[in-house]
DODREN-628394 format. One record per residue (C-alpha): residue in one letter; x, y, z; residue number from 1. Coordinates in steps of 0.05 Angstrom, whole numbers, plus 5000, padded with zeros to 4 digits. Layout:
N
+----+------+------+------+-----+
: aa :    X :    Y :    Z :   i :
+----+------+------+------+-----+
:  A :    X :    Y :    Z : NUM :
...
+----+------+------+------+-----+
% end
This chain:
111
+----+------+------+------+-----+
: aa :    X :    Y :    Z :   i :
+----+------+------+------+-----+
:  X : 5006 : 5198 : 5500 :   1 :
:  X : 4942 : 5200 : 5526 :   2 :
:  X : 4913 : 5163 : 5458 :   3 :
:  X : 4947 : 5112 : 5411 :   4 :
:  X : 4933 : 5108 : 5346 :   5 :
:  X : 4922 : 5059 : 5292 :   6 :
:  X : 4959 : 5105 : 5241 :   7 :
:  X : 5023 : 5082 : 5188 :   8 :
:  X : 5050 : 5129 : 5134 :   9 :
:  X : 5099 : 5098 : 5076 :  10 :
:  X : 5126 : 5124 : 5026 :  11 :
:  X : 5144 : 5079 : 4961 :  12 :
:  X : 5134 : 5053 : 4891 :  13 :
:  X : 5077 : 5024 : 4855 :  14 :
:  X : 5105 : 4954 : 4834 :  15 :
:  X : 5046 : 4948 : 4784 :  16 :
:  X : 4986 : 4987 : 4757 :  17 :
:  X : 4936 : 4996 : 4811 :  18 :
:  X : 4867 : 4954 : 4809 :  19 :
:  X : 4803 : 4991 : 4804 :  20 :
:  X : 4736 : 4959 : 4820 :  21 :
:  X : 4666 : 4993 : 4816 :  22 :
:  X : 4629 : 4964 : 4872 :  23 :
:  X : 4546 : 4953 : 4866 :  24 :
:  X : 4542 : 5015 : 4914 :  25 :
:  X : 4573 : 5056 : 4875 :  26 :
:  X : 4632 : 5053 : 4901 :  27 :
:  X : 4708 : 5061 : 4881 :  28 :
:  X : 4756 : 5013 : 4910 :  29 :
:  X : 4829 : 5021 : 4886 :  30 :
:  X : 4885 : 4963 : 4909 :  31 :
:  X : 4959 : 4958 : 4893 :  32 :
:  X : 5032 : 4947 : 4928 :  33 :
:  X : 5073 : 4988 : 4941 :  34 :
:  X : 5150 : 4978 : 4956 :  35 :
:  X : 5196 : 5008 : 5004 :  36 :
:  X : 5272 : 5000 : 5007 :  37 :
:  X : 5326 : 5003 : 5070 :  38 :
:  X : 5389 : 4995 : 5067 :  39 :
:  X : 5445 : 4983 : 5116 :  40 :
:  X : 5515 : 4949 : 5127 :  41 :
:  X : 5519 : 4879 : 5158 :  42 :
:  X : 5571 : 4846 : 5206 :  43 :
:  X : 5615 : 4849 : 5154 :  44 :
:  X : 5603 : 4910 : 5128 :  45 :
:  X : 5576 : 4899 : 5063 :  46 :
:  X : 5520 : 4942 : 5037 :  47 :
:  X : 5453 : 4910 : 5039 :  48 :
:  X : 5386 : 4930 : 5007 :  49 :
:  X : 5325 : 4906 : 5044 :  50 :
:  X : 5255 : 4916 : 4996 :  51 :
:  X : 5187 : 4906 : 5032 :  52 :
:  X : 5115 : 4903 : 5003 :  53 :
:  X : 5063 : 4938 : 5032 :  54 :
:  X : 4984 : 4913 : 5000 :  55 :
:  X : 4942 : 4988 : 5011 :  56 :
:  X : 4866 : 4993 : 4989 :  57 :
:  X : 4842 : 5065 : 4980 :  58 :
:  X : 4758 : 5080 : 4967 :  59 :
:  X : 4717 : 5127 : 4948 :  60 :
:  X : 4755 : 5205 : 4924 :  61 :
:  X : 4822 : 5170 : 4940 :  62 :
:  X : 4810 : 5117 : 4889 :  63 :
:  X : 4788 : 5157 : 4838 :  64 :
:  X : 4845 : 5196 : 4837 :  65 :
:  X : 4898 : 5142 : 4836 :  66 :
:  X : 4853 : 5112 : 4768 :  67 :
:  X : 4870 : 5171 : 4743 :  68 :
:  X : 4940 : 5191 : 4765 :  69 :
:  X : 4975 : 5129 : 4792 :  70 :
:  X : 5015 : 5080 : 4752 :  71 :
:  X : 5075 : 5036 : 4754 :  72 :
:  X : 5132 : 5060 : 4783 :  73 :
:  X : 5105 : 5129 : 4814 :  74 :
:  X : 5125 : 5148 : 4876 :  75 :
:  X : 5073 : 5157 : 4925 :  76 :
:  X : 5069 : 5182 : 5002 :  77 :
:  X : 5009 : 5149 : 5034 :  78 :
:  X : 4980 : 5159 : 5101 :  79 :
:  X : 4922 : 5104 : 5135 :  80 :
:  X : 4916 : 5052 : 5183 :  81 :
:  X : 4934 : 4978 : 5186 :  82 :
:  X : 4889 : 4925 : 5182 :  83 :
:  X : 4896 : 4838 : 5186 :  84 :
:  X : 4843 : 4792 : 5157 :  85 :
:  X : 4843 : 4724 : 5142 :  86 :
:  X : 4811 : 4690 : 5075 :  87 :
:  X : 4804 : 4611 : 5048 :  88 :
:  X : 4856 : 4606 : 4984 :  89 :
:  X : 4824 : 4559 : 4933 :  90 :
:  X : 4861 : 4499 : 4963 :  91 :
:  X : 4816 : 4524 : 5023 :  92 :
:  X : 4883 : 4541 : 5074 :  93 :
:  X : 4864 : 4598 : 5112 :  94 :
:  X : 4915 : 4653 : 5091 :  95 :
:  X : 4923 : 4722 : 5134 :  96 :
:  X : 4944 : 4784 : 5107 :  97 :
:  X : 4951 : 4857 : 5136 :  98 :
:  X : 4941 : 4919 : 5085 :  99 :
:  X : 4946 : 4996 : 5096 : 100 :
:  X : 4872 : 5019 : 5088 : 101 :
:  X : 4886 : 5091 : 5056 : 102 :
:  X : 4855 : 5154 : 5077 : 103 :
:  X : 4908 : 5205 : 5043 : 104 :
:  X : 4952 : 5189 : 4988 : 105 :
:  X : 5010 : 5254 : 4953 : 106 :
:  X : 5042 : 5241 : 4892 : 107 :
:  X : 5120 : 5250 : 4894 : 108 :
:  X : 5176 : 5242 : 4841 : 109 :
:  X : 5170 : 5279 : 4773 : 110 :
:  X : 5113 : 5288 : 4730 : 111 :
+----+------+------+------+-----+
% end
């Protein structure tokens, strides 16, 4: 391994609509969550069913096509890199979060 990467690919569903903004540049920046389930037996053997949420932002050709394609409840395959920022809530608490910045995004699941 004579690089690392910064590189996470997930594959999941859209928990709601995606949100599209048109940026002053020109710009298309899509956001949504997308969830991802796991499941396994515990100590006592009992099935359980883990659900996580992943936040991803796509731009530019990427978000143009989810507009048009991607909606609640697709299943997508996504493919980008992680990335952690911090922002002021309106209380003004500094909050962190870490989103998949998309760079390639397949549609699963039927049409």
């Amino acid at each position: 391994m004579s690089r690392l990467r910064n590189k996470v690919q997930l594959i999941g569903i859209l928990g709601k609509d995606p949100e599209i903004m048109k940026l002053e540049s020109g710009k298309t920046l899509s956001k949504f969550s997308i969830a991802t389930n796991e499941s396994y037996k515990n100590a006592k053997g009992e099935l359980v069913k883990d659900t996580q949420w992943h936040h991803v932002l796509a731009w530019g050709k990427t978000a143009e096509v989810i507009e048009k394609y991607v909606t609640k409840g697709k299943e997508i395959a996504i493919e980008g890199k992680l990335t952690s920022r911090a922002y002021d809530d309106k209380e003004g608490v500094k909050r962190y979060i870490t989103e998949v910045v998309c760079n390639e995004m397949l549609m699963l699941g039927a049409k």
